[in-house]
C-alpha positions, 0 to 999 in steps of 0.5 A, spaced: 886 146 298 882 146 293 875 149 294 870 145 291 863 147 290 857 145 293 853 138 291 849 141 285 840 140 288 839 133 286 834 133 279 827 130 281 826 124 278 820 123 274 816 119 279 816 125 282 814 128 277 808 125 275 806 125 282 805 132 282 801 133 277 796 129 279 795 131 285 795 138 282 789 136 277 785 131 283 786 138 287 782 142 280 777 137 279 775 138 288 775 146 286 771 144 280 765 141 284 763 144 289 757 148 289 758 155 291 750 157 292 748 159 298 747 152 300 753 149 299 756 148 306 753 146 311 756 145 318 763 147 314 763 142 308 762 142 301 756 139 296 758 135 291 754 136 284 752 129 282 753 128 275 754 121 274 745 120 275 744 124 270 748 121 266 745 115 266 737 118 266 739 120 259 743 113 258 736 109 260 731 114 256 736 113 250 736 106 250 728 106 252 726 110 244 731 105 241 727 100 243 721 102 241 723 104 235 726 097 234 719 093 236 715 100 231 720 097 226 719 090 227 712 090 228 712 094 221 716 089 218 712 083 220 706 087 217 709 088 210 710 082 210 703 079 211 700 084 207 705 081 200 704 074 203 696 075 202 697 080 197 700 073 193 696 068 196 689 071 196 688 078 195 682 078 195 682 078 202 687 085 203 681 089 198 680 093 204 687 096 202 683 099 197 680 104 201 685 107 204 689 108 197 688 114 192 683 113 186 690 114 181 693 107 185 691 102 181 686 097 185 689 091 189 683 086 188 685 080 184 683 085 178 688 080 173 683 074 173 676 077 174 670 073 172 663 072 169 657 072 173 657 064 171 664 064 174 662 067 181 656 063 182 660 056 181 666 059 186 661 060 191 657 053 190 665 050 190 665 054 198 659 050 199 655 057 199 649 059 195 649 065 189 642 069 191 639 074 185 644 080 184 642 086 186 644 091 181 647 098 185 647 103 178 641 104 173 642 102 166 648 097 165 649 093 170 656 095 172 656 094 180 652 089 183 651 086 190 651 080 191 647 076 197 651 069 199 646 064 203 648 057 206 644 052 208 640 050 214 642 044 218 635 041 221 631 046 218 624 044 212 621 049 209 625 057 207 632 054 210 636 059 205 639 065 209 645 069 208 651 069 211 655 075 207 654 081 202 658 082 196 658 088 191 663 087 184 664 091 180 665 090 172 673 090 170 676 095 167 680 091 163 680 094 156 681 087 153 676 084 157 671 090 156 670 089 149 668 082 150 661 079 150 660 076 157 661 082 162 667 080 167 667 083 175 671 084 181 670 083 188 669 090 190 667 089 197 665 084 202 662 083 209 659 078 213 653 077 217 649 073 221 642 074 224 639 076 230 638 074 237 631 072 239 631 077 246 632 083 241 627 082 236 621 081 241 624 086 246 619 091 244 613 086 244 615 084 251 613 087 258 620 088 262 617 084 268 616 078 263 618 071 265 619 070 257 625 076 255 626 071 249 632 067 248 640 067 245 638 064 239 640 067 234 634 068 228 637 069 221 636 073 215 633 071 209 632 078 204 636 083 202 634 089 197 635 097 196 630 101 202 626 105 198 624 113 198 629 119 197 634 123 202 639 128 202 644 122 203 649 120 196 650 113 196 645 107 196 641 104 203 640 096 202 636 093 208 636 085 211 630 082 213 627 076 217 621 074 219 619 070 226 612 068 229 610 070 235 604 069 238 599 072 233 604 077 231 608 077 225 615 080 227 619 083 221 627 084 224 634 085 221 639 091 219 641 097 214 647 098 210 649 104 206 653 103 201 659 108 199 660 108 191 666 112 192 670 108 197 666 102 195 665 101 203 659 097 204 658 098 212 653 096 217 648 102 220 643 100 224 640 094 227 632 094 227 625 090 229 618 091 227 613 087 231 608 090 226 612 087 220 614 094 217 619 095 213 624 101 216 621 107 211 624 115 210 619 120 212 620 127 213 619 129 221 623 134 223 621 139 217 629 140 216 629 138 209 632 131 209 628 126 211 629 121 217 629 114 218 623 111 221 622 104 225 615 103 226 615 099 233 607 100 235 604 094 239 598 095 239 595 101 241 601 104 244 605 107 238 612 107 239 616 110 233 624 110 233 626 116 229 634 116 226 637 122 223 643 122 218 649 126 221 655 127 219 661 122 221 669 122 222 670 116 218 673 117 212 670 111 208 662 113 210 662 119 212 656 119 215 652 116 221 644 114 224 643 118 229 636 116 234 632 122 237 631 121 244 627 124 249 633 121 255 636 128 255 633 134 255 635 139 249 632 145 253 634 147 260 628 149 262 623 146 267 616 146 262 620 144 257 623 138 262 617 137 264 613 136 258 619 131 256 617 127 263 609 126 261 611 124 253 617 119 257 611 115 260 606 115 253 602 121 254 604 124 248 598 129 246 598 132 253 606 133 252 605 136 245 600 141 248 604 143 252 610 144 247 606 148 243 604 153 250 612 153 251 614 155 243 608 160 244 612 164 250 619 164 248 621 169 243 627 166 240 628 160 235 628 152 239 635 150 238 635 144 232 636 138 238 630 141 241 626 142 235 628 135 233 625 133 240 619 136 240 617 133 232 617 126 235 612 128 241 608 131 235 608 125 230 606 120 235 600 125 239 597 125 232 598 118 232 594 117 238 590 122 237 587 118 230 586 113 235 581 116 240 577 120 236 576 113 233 569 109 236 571 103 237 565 097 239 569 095 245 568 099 252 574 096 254 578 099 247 575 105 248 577 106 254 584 104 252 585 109 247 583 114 250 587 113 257 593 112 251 592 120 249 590 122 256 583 124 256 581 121 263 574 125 263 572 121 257 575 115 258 570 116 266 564 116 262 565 110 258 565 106 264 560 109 267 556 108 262 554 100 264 555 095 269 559 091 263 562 096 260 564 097 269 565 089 269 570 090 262 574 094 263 576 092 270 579 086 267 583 090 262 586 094 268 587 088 272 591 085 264 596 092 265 603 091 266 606 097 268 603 101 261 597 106 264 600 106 272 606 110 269 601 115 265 598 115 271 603 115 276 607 122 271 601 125 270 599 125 278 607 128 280 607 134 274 600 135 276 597 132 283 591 135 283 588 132 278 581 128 280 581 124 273 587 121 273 587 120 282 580 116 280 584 111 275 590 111 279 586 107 285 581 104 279 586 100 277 590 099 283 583 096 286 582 091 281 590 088 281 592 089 289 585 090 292 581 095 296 584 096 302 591 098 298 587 103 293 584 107 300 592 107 302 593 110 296 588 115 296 590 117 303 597 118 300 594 125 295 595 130 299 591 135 294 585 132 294 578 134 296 573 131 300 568 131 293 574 127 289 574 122 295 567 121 295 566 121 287 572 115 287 569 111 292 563 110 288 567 108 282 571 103 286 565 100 289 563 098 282 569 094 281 570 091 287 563 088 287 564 086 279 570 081 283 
């Protein structure tokens, strides 16, 4: 019997195989992803890293910067295109490109038809616009000039011409056409202006609880020149102006440009109105060397003067701007100095410098600029109100007036005193006051409460505009007055409510 050997182990078959592998791998990729922190089991059971999420922010961020850079990209484009398109059609509307580019880049004004003045003129008449007299920005040859570009008036009978836009031109630098006879320009820049609205030119000469506030229709302006006086400041300084009647008060009102030769960028400084018809002017204020630009608003008696000084500023076209000196924010945090500020805010200047100058007096160290700066202002006006009440002036009620302005209650007292009439008179100017004398009335009395003068002109004038019983509320109210003060303004009062 022949032994056979035993049946060889079957060979596994490739199914078999590959199933095995894969379960060997899915076991790898579970080891793989388990956390082996001290948090990564939890009743027994493995934590999971969750890749897939941070797959998919990185994925959503990504797809987030392309969009951008495609919208970047085509907002670039489409404006690239603008720019040749205007470039090819009207360059002259793109000359603010110049600005931005350096001195060497050739200009992108429409440099390859420039025109003669005769030229220009006839373009403008051809827009239904006016050439006005040009106004040259250099001495000796007229290579830069400005020119002013009116338009008609509908409705209007006499000076009906006011300007809508300031152009400046500068002579060609074509060497061809330079050696011509007729001088040829280019547009350098432009800017479009219109007037001003009523309610801003009569806002100084307009008490705040005037029905009459001045209305949205906007005045126009009428004549451009160069803004006579020296300063610190390279470039040239051109003003506009209007003129509006108003009552009895000739109003002069318009703006200030400064004209940067470098960048040949003309820019809009300040807006202005005058109710004593003053053009702006550069006076020195401050002593700092460079003088500063003063808009006189005077009405009347009450001197009002905006003072603007010439700062330094970020923008590369012009690099400077008008900086009005304020009294709103004291530059010094001292009590005095913020109380003489207080009593200059109501139009008591000269008591207001008096005490500056007791403070300057008592501090060792120098004033800061700012506050130095605040303190010219005040000055500058105390002198004008000074001139004033050292003036004699032929009306008691004017007299008065004056003197109540620079703070002088005592001698303001006497003036009415004086007469009857001049009692009578100046009971009327009291009555006619809208606010002006009480709040030199009311601040003095807060920063000094004791005052006998200034407690008997507070209850004048409330005597004569709310009567006699208010004016005995009011002097009940002072705290700090004697028996001798109240029995003094009793007889004042007397004078005017019999006068009523």
């Amino acid at each position: 019997m022949v032994n056979r050997p035993p049946n060889p182990a079957p060979k596994p078959s490739a199914t078999n195989t590959t199933k095995k592998r894969i379960v060997k791998k899915a076991k790898k990729i579970v080891k793989t992803s388990q956390l082996p922190t001290e948090n990564s089991q939890q009743g027994g059971r493995p934590v999971l890293r969750r890749k897939v999420k941070t797959k998919k922010t990185s994925s959503g961020l990504a797809s987030k910067l392309a969009i951008a850079i495609l919208l970047g990209s085509a907002c670039l484009v489409v404006a690239f295109a603008w720019v040749s398109i205007e470039l090819m059609i009207n360059p002259d509307k793109v000359t603010w490109l110049n600005k931005l580019l350096p001195a060497w880049v050739k200009s992108l004004t429409h440099d390859e038809n420039p025109q003669t003045l005769p030229q220009i003129q006839s373009a403008l008449e051809q827009q239904g616009t006016i050439a006005g007299d040009i106004l040259p920005l250099e001495s000796g040859e007229i290579e830069t000039f400005l020119l002013p570009v009116f338009k008609q008036a509908h409705n209007c009978r006499s000076d009906c011409r006011e300007i809508v836009e300031l152009r400046v031109y500068q002579r060609s630098q074509n060497l061809e056409l330079k050696s011509k006879a007729e001088k040829y320009y280019t547009l350098a820049t432009q800017l479009s202006i219109t007037g001003l609205e009523e309610s801003f030119v009569v806002s100084p000469s307009v008490d705040a609880t005037s029905e009459n506030q001045g209305s949205n229709f906007v005045l126009p302006v009428r004549e451009i020149g160069r803004l006579e006086g020296e300063t610190s400041s390279s470039g040239i300084w051109l003003y506009a102006q209007g003129k509006h009647q108003q009552e009895s008060q000739a109003i002069a009102y318009g703006y200030i440009f400064h004209y940067n030769p470098k960048r040949t960028n003309l820019q809009l400084m300040l807006s202005w109105t005058s109710p004593s018809g003053q053009l702006p002017k550069w006076q020195q204020v401050t002593g700092g060397g460079a003088k500063e630009l003063v808009v006189d608003q005077t009405v009347g008696l009450e001197p009002q003067l905006n003072i603007y000084q010439v700062k330094p500023s970020n923008f590369v076209l012009n690099p400077i701007q008008l900086e009005q000196i304020s009294l709103q924010t004291p530059a010094l945090n001292d009590a005095a100095y913020q109380d003489a500020l207080l009593i200059a805010k109501s139009g008591l200047w000269t008591p207001a410098w008096e005490w500056l100058q007791f403070i300057q007096k008592q501090r060792r160290d120098k004033m800061p600029a700012a506050a130095q700066a605040q303190i010219d202002m005040i000055r500058l006006h105390s002198q004008l109100t000074k001139t004033q009440a050292d003036t004699t002036w032929a009306s008691p009620s004017q007299q008065v007036l004056a003197d109540l302005i620079d703070g002088r209650w005592g001698k303001a007292l006497q003036v009415f005193e004086a007469s009857p009439q001049n009692a009578q008179e100046i009971a009327t100017l009291l009555k006619a006051d809208r606010g002006r004398l009480w709040n030199r009335v009311e601040t003095a009395l807060q920063v000094n409460p004791k005052r006998s003068e200034v407690q008997a002109w507070g209850a004048l004038i409330i005597a004569v505009q709310q009567g006699q019983e208010r004016a005995n509320t009011f002097l009940q109210g002072q705290t700090q007055i004697t028996k001798e003060s109240l029995a003094y303004i009793q007889t004042l009062l007397a004078q005017v409510i019999s006068e009523q």
